[in-house]
N, C-alpha and C positions, 0 to 999 in steps of 0.2 A: 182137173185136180191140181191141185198149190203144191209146186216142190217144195225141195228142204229150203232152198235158197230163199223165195219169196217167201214162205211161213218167218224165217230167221229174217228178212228185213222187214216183213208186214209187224211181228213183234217190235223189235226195234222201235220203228219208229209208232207203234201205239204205246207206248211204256208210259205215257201219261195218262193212258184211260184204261186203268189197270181192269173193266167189264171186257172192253176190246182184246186186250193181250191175252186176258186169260181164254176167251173165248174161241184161241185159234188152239187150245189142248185140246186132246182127246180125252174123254171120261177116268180114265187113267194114265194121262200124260202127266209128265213131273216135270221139274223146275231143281234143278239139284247146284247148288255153292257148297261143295264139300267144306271149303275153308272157314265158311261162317261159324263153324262151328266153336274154331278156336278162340273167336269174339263171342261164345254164347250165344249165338243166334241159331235157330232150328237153321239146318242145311238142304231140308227137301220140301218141298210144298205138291201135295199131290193131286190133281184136279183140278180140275175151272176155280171151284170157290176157295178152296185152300190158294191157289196161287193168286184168284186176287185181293185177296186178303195179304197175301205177302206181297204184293206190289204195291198194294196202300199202305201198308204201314212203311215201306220206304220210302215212298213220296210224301210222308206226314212227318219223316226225318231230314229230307232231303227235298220240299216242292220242286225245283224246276229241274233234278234228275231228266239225265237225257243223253243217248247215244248219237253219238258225233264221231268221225272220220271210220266207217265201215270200212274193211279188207276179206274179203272172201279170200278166200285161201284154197278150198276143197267146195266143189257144188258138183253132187249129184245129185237125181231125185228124190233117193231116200234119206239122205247124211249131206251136209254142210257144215264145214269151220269157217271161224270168222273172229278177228280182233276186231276191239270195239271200244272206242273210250268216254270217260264221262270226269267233265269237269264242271262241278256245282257247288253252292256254296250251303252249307251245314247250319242252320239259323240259328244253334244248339249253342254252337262252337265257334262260329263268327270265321271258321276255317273254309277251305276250299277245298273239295273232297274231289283229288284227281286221281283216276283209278285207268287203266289199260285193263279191259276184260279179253279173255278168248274163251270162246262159243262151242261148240260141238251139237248141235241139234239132229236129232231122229225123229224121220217123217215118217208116216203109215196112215193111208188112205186118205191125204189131204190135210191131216191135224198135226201136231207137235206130240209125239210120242216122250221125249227125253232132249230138255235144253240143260245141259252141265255145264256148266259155267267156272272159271280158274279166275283169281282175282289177287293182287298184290296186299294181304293182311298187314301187312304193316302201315302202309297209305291209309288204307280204312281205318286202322286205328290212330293215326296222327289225324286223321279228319273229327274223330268222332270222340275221342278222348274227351274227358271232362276236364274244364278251363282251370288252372293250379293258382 
């Protein structure tokens, strides 16, 4: 059975094939960016298809999104934290969308029970802002 750790890097690194990423949830596993919110973006995606539908439409704002320099912090079986960054460029905006994430995933029985995600809202908005 896949700890917290390997589920939080097997994600990672499929975040371009948002079938694969989602597919390491559990039926009721979530996906939660509390801060999205303040940008109007929905903050929780619930399920395989909810979340990869929310992982396609960030790689349809963002194509070559991608986590680079992983730091585990916490790895137990069930729980794992982890910063995580992504530097990509926003085809929208012609900007470079550099974000520093940190991770918290909860595993149960193999699958991704809860990936809550923190993220710098202000970076994402100077990324994604409309061109003045």
């Amino acid at each position: 059975m896949k700890t917290a750790v390997q589920l939080l890097q097997m994600y990672l690194e499929s975040i371009q094939n948002p079938r694969a990423a989602a597919a390491l949830f559990a039926e009721k596993g979530a996906i939660e960016i509390p801060y999205l919110q303040s940008l109007g973006i929905k903050p929780r995606a619930e399920g395989p298809g909810e979340i990869e539908q929310f992982i396609s439409s960030l790689l349809a704002k963002v194509p070559t999104f991608a986590f680079k320099r992983v730091r585990f912090l916490i790895d137990t079986p069930d729980q794992a934290f982890a910063e995580y960054d992504v530097e990509a460029q926003v085809p929208a905006t012609g900007r470079i969308y550099r974000q520093s994430y940190a991770g918290r995933l909860v595993a149960h029985e193999g699958k991704i029970l809860l990936l809550r995600e923190s993220m710098d809202t202000l970076a994402a908005a100077n990324a994604f802002a409309p061109l003045n």
